[in-house]
C-alpha positions as MATLAB code, in Angstrom:
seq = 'XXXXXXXXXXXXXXXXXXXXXXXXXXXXXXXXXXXXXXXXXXXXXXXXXXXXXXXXXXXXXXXXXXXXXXXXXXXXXXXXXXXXXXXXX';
ca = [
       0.000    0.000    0.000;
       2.711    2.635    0.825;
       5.361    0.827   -1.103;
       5.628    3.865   -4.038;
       5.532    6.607   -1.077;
       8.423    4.600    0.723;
      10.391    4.108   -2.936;
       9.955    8.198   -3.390;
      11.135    9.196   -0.099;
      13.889    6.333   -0.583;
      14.507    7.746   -4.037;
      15.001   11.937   -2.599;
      17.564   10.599   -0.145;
      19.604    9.159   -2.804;
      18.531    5.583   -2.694;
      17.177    3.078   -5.387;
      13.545    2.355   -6.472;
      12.105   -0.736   -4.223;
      10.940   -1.448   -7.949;
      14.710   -1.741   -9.030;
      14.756   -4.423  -12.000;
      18.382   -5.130  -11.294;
      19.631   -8.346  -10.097;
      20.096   -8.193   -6.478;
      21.212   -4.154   -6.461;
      18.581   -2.525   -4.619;
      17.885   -2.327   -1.292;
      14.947   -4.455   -1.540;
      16.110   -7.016   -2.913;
      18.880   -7.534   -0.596;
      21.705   -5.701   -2.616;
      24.470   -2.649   -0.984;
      24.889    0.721   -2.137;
      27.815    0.559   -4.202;
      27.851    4.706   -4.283;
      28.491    7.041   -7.576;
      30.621    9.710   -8.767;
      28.087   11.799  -10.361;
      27.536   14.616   -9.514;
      23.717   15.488   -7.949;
      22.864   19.263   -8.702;
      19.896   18.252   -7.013;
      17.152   18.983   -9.698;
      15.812   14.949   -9.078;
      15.602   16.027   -5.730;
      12.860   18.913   -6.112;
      10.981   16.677   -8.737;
      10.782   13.795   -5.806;
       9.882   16.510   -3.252;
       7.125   17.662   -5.516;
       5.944   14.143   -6.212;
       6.415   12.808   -2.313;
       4.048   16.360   -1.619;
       1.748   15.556   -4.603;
       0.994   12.303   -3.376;
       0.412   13.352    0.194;
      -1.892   15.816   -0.132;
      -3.743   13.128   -2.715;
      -3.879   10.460   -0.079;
      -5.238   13.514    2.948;
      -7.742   14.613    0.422;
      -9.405   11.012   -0.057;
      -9.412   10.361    3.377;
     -12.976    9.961    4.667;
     -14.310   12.541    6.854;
     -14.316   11.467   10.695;
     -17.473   11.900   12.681;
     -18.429   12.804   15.868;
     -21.639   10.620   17.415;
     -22.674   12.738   20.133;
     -24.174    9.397   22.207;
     -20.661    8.385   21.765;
     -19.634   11.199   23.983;
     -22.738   11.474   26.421;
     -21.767    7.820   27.150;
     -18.177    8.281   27.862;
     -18.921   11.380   30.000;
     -21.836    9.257   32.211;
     -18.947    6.429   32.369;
     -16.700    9.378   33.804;
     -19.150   10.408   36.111;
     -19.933    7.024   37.783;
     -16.508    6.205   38.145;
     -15.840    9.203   39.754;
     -18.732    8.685   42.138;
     -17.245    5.120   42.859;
     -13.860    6.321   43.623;
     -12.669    6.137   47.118;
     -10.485    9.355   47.105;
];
């Protein structure tokens, strides 16, 4: 469910792709960082900050609404009531 979020964020700190079709060279499948010389003028970095924000305001905005039942809280506050009354303080 979160594995493309976790590959993005994995992705702006420099990792691999969980998705990696390499044989054994990404992190999820078991393989090391085996580090580069290039140089990162940190353009993919923006693009994967964009994306990683893209995709969280996507996921908050199809979020179902929570709701308040107020005999939810009328119960809880009678509970609070006749435990306090039972209390020996």
């Amino acid at each position: 469910m979160f594995a493309p979020i976790l590959s993005a964020i994995n992705q702006a700190g420099g990792g691999r792709a969980f998705n990696t079709t390499n044989q054994g060279n990404g992190y999820a499948l078991g393989g090391l960082f085996n580090g580069s010389n290039t140089l990162n003028d940190g353009y993919s970095d923006l693009a994967n900050t964009r994306a990683l924000n893209d995709m969280a305001k996507t996921l908050a905005t199809n979020m179902p609404r929570q709701i308040l039942v107020v005999e939810d809280v009328q119960a809880s506050l009678q509970n609070k009531a006749m435990l306090q009354a039972m209390s020996n303080f």
